[in-house]
C-alpha positions in Angstrom: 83.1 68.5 117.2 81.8 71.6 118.3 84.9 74.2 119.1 86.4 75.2 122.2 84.7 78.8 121.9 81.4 77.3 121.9 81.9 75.2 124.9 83.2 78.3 127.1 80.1 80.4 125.6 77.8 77.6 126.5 78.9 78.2 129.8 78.1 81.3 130.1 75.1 81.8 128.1 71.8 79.9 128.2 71.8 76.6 125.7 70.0 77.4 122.2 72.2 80.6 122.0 75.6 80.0 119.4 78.9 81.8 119.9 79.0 84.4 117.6 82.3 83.7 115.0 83.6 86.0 112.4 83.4 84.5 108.8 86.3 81.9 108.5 87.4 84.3 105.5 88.2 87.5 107.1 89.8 85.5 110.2 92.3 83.7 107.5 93.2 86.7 106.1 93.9 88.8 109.6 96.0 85.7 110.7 97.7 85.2 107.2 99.0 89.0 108.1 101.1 88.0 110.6 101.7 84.3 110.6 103.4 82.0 108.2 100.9 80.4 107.7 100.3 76.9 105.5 98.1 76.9 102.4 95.4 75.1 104.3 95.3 77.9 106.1 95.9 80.9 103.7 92.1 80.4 101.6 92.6 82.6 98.9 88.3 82.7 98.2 89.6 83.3 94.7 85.7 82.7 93.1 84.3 85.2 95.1 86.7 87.8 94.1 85.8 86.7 90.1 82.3 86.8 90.8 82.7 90.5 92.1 85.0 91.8 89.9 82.5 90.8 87.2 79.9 92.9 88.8 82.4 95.7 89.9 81.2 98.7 87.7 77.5 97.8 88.5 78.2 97.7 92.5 79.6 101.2 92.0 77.1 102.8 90.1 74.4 101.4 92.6 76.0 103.0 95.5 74.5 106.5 95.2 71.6 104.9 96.9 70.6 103.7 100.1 72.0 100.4 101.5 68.7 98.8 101.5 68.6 99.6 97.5 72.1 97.8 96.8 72.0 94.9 98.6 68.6 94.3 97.4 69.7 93.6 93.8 71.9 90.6 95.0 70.9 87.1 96.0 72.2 85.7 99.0 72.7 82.5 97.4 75.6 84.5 95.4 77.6 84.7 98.5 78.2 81.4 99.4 77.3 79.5 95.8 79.4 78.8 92.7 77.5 79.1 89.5 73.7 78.8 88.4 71.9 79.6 91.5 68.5 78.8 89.8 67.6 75.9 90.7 66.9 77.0 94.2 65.4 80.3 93.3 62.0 79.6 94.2 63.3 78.8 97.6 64.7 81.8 98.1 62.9 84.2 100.7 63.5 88.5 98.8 60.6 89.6 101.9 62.6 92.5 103.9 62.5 91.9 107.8 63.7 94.9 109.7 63.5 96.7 113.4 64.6 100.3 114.2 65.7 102.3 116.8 66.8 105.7 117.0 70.2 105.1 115.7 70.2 102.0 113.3 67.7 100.1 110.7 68.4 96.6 111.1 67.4 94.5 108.2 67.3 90.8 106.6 67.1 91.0 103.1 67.4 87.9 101.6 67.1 84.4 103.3 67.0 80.8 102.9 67.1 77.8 104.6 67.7 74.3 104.7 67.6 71.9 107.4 70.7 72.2 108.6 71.7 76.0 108.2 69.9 79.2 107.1 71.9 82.1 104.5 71.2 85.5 105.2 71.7 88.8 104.0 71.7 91.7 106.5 72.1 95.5 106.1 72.8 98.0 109.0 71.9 101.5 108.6 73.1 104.3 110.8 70.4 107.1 111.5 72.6 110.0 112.9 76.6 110.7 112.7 77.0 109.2 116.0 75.7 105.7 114.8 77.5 106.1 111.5 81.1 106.7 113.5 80.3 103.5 115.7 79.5 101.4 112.9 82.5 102.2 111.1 84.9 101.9 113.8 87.4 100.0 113.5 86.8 97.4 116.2 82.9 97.6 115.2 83.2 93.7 114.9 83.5 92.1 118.3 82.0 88.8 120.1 79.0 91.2 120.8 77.9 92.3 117.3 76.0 90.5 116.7 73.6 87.2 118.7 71.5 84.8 117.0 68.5 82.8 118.3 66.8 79.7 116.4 63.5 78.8 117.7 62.0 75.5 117.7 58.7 74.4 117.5 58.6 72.0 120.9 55.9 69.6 119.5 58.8 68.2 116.6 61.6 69.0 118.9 64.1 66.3 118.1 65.1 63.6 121.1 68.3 64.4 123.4 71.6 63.0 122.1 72.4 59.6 124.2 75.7 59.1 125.0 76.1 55.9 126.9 78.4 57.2 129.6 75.5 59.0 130.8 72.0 61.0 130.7 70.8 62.2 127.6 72.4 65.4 126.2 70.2 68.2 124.5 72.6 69.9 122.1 71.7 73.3 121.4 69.9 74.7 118.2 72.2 76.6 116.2 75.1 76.1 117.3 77.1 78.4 116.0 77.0 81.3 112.9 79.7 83.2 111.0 79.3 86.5 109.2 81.3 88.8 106.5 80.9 91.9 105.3 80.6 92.5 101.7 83.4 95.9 101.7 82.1 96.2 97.8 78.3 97.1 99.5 79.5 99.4 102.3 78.4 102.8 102.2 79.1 106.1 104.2 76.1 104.9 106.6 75.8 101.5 106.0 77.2 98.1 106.0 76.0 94.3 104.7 76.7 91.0 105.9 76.0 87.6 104.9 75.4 85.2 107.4 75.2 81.4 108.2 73.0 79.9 110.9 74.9 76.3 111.4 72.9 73.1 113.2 69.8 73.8 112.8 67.1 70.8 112.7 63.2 70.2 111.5 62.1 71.7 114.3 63.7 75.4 113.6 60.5 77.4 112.6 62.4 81.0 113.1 65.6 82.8 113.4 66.1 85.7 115.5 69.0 88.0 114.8 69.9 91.1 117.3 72.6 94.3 116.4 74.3 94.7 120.1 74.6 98.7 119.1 70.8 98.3 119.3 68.4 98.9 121.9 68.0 96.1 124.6 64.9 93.7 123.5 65.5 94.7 119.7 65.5 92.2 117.3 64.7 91.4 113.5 62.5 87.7 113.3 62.9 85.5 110.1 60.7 82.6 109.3 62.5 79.7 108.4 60.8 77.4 105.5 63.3 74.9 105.4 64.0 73.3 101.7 63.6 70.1 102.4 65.6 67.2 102.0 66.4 63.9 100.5 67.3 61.4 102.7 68.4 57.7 101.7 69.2 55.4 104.4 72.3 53.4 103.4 73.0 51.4 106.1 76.4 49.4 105.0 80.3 49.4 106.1 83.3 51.2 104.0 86.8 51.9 104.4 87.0 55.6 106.0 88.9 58.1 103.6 92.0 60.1 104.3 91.3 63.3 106.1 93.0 66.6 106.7 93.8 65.7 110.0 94.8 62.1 109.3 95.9 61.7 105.9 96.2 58.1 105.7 92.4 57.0 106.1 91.9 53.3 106.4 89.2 52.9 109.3 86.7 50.3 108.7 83.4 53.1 109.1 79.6 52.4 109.0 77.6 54.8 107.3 73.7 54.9 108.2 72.0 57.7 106.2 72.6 60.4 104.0 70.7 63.2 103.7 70.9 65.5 99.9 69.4 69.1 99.7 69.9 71.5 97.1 71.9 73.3 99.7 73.4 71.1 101.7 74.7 67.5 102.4 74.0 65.5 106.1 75.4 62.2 107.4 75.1 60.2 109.9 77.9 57.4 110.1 79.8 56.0 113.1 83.3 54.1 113.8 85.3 52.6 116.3 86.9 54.6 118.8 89.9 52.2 118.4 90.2 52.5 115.0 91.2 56.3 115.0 88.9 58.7 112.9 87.0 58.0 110.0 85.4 59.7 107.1 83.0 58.1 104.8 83.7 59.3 101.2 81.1 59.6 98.7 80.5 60.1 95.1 77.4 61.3 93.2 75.5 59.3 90.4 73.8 62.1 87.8 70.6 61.3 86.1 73.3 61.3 82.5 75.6 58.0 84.6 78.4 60.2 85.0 80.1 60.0 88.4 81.0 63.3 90.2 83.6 63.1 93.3 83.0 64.5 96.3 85.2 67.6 95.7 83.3 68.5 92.9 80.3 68.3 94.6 80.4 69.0 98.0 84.4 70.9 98.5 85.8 71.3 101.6 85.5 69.8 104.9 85.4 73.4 106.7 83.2 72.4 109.5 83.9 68.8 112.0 80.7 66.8 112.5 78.8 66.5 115.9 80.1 63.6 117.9 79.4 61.6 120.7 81.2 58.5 121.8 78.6 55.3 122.9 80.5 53.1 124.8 83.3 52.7 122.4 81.8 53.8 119.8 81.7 57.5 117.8 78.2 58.7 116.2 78.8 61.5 113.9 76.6 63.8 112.9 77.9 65.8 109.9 76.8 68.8 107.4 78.2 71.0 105.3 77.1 73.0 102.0 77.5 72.5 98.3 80.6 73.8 96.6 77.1 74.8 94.3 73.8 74.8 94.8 72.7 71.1 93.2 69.8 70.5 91.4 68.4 66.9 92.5 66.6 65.7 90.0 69.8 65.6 88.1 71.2 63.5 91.1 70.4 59.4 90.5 72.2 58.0 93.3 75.0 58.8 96.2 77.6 56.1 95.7 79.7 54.8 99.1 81.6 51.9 99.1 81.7 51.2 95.1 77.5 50.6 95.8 75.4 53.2 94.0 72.0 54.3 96.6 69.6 55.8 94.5 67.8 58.8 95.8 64.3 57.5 95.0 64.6 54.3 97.2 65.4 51.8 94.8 67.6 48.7 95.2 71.5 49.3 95.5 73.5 48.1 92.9 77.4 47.9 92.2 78.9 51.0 90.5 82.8 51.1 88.9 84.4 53.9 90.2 86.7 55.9 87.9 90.4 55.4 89.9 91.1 59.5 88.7 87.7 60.3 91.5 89.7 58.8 94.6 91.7 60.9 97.3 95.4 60.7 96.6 98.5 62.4 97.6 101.3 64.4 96.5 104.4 66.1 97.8 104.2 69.0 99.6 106.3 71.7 97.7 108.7 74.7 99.5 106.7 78.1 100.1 107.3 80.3 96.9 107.7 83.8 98.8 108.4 84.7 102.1 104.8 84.1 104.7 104.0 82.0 101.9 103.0 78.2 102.7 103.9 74.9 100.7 103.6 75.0 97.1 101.7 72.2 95.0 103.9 70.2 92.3 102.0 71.1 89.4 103.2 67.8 87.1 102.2 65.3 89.7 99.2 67.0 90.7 98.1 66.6 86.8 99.5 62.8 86.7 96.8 62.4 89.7 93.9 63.3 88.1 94.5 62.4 84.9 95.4 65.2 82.8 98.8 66.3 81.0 100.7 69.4 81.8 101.7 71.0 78.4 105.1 73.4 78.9 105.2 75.9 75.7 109.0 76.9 74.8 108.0 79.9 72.5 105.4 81.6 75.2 107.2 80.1 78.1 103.7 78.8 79.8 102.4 75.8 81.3 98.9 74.9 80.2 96.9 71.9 81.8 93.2 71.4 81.4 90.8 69.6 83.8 86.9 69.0 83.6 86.6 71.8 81.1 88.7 74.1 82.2 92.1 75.1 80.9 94.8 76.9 83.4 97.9 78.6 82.1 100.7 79.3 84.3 103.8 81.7 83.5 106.4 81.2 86.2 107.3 84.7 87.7 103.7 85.9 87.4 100.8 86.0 90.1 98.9 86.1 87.1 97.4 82.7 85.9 94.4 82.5 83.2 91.8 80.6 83.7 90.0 79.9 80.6 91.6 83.1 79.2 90.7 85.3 82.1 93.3 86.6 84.6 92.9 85.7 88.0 95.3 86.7 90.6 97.8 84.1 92.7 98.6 84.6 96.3 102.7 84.0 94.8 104.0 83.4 91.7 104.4 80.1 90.1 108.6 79.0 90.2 110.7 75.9 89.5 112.1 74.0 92.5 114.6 71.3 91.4 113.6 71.5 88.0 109.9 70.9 88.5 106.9 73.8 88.6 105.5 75.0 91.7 102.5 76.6 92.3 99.9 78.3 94.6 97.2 75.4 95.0 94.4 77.8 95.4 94.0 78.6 91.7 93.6 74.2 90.8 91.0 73.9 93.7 88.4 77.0 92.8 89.2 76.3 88.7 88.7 72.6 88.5 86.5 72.0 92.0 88.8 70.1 93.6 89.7 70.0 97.6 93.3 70.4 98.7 94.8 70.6 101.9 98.3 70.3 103.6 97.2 67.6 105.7 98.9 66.2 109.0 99.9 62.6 109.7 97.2 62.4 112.7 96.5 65.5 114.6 95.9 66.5 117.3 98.7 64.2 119.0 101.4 66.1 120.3 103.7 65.4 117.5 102.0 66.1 114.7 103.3 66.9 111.5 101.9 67.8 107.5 103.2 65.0 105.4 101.7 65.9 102.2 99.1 67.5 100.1 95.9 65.3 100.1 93.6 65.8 96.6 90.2 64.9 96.8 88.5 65.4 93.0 
C-alpha cells in the first residue's frame, strides 16, 4: 500500500506528482547509525560495494574529467542489476537530456523503462562557487531536491481504480521515486544519482525531472519507451506464502495475471479480507526445465503492492524489479500453485516442485556485536536449502556451497570469501551455544536468496519477529 508520506503529499500537491523519497539504502544506513536495528533492516547492499570495488582504480582515474564524462561510461542498469546486463542493452536509452541555468547543468544520462518504473542516471553540475558550495552542503538532500512528473498520453489512460465502497479512484502516475548518490562519481562540482520512477503504466509517454536549486519552470524531459512485457493470464487459486509481515502464510489467494519483463515482474491477485494477507509465490520454468525460486529471481519484497478492498475483498496490484535483469526467451513458464503457465500461451500443465525452492524458517540467532541485529544459524540455514556446512579443524573455517557458490566463514573475522574473494561482514561470524552464527547479508547477495526477520503478523499492536523466513 502506498506509504503514509505519499498520502500527506498527495494532500498537498496536485495528483500525478510522487513524494520525493531518499534511496531505501542511504536511509538504512543513517538509521542503522543510531538505532539497534534488526537485520531486516540493516541492508548491507554488499553486491554493489563488489561491483564498485572492481571498478575502483578506473572510477579514479576517470575523475580528472568533467561529471558528464564519468558517469557517461557507466550503464544505469549497473546500479540496480546483478550480473550480465546485456540482454537488455538495446533497450537502454545513452541520449543525454539536459537544461541549464546560470548555476547548474542538469542532466539524464542514461534511461530505461519498463511499464512499471523508469532507471535513471542524473548528473548535476555547479557553474560558479556559489552553486558548487550549495550542492555540497551537507543538508543538500531534502524533500525539495528533487520533483518528478510522469506524463500520460490521455487517449490510453488506464480506467479509475473501483473500490466498491465508493466512486472510482484515479491513482496517481508515479507514485513515488527514490534516489542515491553514487559518492564514487562525485566530483569538486558535481554529483550523480540514480533514480527510480515507481508505478508507472502504458500510458506514461515521458518523465519530467526538476533540480529545486534550479530556476522556477526548469526541467530536463525524458521519453519513455517502455520495454514491454509479457503478460500470461493465470486465473487459478493457491495457498498465499509466508511474508515478512506475517510469517506463517496460509491464506487461500487467487492470482489473475502475471506480467514478466526483462526488468521487472507485475501481479495482479486478490484475497479475502478475512483471511489476513496473502502473497502468491511463484517460481520460474527456464527454456533448460530447471526451476528457479522466486528469490533467485525476483529478491526482495522491498516495495507493498497497490490495494483496494471491493466489498470484502483485497485487489492487489504488485511490482517490483529483478534481483537481475532476465532474459525471457530463457523463461518457459511462471509456475504458481505446483501448475507451470507458459509464457507463450500454451495449456497449463502440472510441474513437481523441488521441496529445497519453498519458503521455510529458522531461528532467529542473538545480535553478534553491539547495534547489531539477529544473527542467522548457519547449520540450519544450510539443512534448509539443501547443502552441508563443512567445519575445517586445521584452517579453523566453515565452508558451505550453494548454486555455485562456495562461502567460507572464519569466526572472529568480518571477512568471509566468497568464491575466494573477500567481502566484508557487517560483524563477525561467532558461536552461540555451540552452534555458528553469522551476518545473513553475506548468504542472501552470494547465493540469491531473500531473508528477513519477519514478524508473527504486523502491524497489530503486539507484534513480535518470530524467526528468520528463507525464500530460495
Amino acid at each position: 500500500m502506498r506509504d503514509r508520506m505519499q498520502e500527506l503529499w498527495d494532500g498537498a500537491v496536485p495528483m500525478g506528482v510522487p513524494c520525493p523519497q531518499a534511496d531505501p539504502a542511504a536511509v538504512k544506513r543513517r538509521v542503522n547509525a543510531a538505532l539497534n536495528a534488526v537485520p531486516s533492516e540493516r541492508r548491507a547492499y554488499m553486491r554493489h560495494k563488489i561491483r564498485f570495488a572492481a571498478a575502483a582504480a578506473a572510477i579514479a582515474a576517470l575523475l580528472a574529467g568533467s561529471a558528464l564524462a564519468v558517469a557517461s561510461r557507466w550503464n544505469v542498469l549497473d546500479f540496480y542489476f546483478e550480473g550480465d546486463n546485456t540482454p537488455v542493452e538495446d533497450y537502454v536509452s545513452h541520449e543525454t537530456y539536459s537544461i541549464r541555468d546560470d548555476n547548474y547543468t542538469l542532466s539524464v544520462i542514461s534511461s530505461v523503462a519498463d511499464t512499471s518504473s523508469a532507471y535513471l542516471l542524473v548528473t548535476i553540475d555547479a557553474k560558479n562557487d556559489a552553486a558548487a558550495a550549495a550542492l555540497m552542503a551537507d543538508d543538500f538532500e531534502n524533500m525539495d531536491t528533487f520533483s518528478v512528473r510522469a506524463l500520460e498520453n490521455e487517449a490510453v489512460k488506464p480506467e479509475p481504480t473501483p473500490t466498491g465502497n465508493g466512486p472510482a479512484v484515479e491513482m496517481p502516475v508515479a507514485g513515488g521515486f527514490s534516489y542515491g548518490e553514487k559518492e564514487a562519481l562525485r566530483t569538486e562540482t558535481s554529483r550523480t544519482y540514480s533514480m527510480r520512477v515507481d508505478e508507472l503504466n502504458a500510458a506514461v509517454y515521458a518523465v519530467q525531472l526538476r533540480l529545486g536549486l534550479m530556476e522556477e519552470g526548469a526541467y530536463v524531459e525524458i521519453p519513455v519507451e517502455p520495454v514491454e512485457p509479457v503478460t500470461v493470464e493465470v486465473n487459478a487459486e493457491g495457498t498465499g506464502s509466508g511474508t515478512f509481515d506475517h510469517i506463517e502464510g496460509g491464506a487461500p489467494v487467487t492470482l489473475e495475471t502475471v506480467s514478466l519483463s526483462p526488468l521487472s515482474i507485475q501481479m495482479e491477485y486478490s484475497f479475502a479480507d478475512a483471511d489476513g494477507d496473502a502473497f502468491p509465490l511463484l517460481f520460474f520454468r527456464m527454456t533448460d526445465g530447471s526451476l528457479c525460486g522466486w528469490g533467485q529471481i525476483v529478491g526482495d519484497n522491498l516495495l507493498g503492492p497497490t490495494s483496494w478492498n471491493d466489498r470484502g475483498t483485497i485487489h492487489c496490484d504488485y511490482a517490483h524489479p529483478l534481483r537481475s535483469v532476465l532474459e525471457l526467451s530463457q523463461v518457459d513458464a511462471v509456475v504458481f500453485n505446483g501448475m507451470a503457465y507458459p509464457l507463450d500461451g500454451g495449456r497449463p500443465e502440472p510441474v513437481e516442485i523441488d521441496p529445497a525452492l519453498y519458503p521455510f524458517q529458522i531461528p532467529l540467532m542473538d545480535r553478534l556485536s553491539e547495534g547489531g541485529g539477529y544473527s542467522v544459524p548457519v547449520r540450519a540455514l544450510c539443512e534448509g536449502l539443501g547443502v552441508d556446512c563443512v567445519w575445517s579443524n586445521e584452517a579453523q573455517t566453515s565452508a558451505m556451497t550453494y548454486r555455485g557458490v562456495t562461502i567460507t566463514l572464519t569466526p572472529g573475522s568480518t571477512t568471509a570469501l566468497v568464491d575466494g574473494q573477500p567481502v566484508e561482514m557487517l560483524e563477525a561470524p561467532a558461536a552461540q551455544d555451540g552452534k555458528l552464527a553469522a551476518c545473513y547479508a553475506v548468504f542472501e547477495d552470494a547465493w540469491q536468496v531473500s531473508m528477513s526477520a519477519a514478524y508473527d503478523n504486523w502491524p497489530s499492536d503486539n507484534a513480535q519477529r518470530v524467526a528468520w523466513l528463507v525464500i530460495p
